[in-house]
C-alpha positions, 0 to 999 in steps of 0.5 A: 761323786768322789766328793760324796764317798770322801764325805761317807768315809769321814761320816763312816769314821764318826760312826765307827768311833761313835758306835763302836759299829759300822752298818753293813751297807756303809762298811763297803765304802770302808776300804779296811772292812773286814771280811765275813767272819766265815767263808763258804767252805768254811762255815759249810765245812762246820756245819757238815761236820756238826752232829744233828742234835747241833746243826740247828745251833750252828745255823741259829748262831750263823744267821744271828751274826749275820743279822747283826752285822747287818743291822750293826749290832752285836749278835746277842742283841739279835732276839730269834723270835722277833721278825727280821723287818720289825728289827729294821731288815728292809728289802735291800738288806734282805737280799745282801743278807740272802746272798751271804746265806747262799754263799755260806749254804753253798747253794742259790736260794730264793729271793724271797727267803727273808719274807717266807722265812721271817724269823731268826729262828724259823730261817735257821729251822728252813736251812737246817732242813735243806742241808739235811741230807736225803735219808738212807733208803732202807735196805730190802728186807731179806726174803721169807725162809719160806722163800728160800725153801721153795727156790731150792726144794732138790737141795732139802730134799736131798739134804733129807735124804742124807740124814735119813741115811745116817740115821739107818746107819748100823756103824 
């Protein structure tokens, strides 16, 4: 066994020279990988932090780099519109890359989010509506005036009074 992760590590190596890239799967037998560009907290933090209007631009750039990296492309080779397994996402980089997402999302997602979800584009629209906070409840509307005079009739009625006495008034 400790023959065969000398031998990746060698071919890693090539690979890395050769490609200028490195699979997702390989680069962990790669002790000098480096880590996920960012953590949970941090691209969370971002994404709250971003106006509405450009959340779906975020998450859509969030899902592309992770996309890439694990296909070992850069992200702007990553096409939104075309499904994840026709570009070579399978089963098991299905589930590392769900994983990833649920750490960046800070939230445990399902399985199968990659086969429901199976574009770029359709994910970045799944998870922007997640992270989207529940709507205000609308306040009450304030009760009718009509209301109002009701609940308080002695009070008009001796608010009437009143004007009607200064209105007599000879001074």
């Amino acid at each position: 066994a400790e023959r065969l992760v000398v031998e990746l590590k060698e071919k890693l190596a090539v690979l890395a020279r050769a490609a200028g890239r490195v699979p997702s799967l390989m680069r962990a037998l790669d002790a000098g990988a480096a880590a996920p560009a960012a953590g949970p907290s941090e691209f969370l933090a971002r994404f709250t932090a971003t106006p509405a209007s450009l959340q779906r631009e975020v998450m859509t750039l969030q899902l592309r780099t992770r996309v890439a990296a694990a296909l070992g492309v850069a992200p702007p080779a990553v096409d939104v519109a075309r499904p994840l397994m026709e570009m070579g996402i399978d089963s098991l980089v299905a589930i590392e890359l769900r994983n990833q997402l649920s750490a960046d999302v800070g939230r445990p997602l399902p399985a199968t989010l990659l086969f429901n979800y199976t574009t770029v584009d359709a994910l970045a629209a799944h998870l922007v509506e997640l992270l989207a906070p529940a709507p205000a409840a609308e306040p009450a509307p304030p009760p009718p005036l009509t209301a109002a005079i009701t609940a308080a009739p002695s009070a008009l009625e001796a608010l009437l009074s009143e004007v009607e006495a200064l209105s007599q008034d000879p001074s």
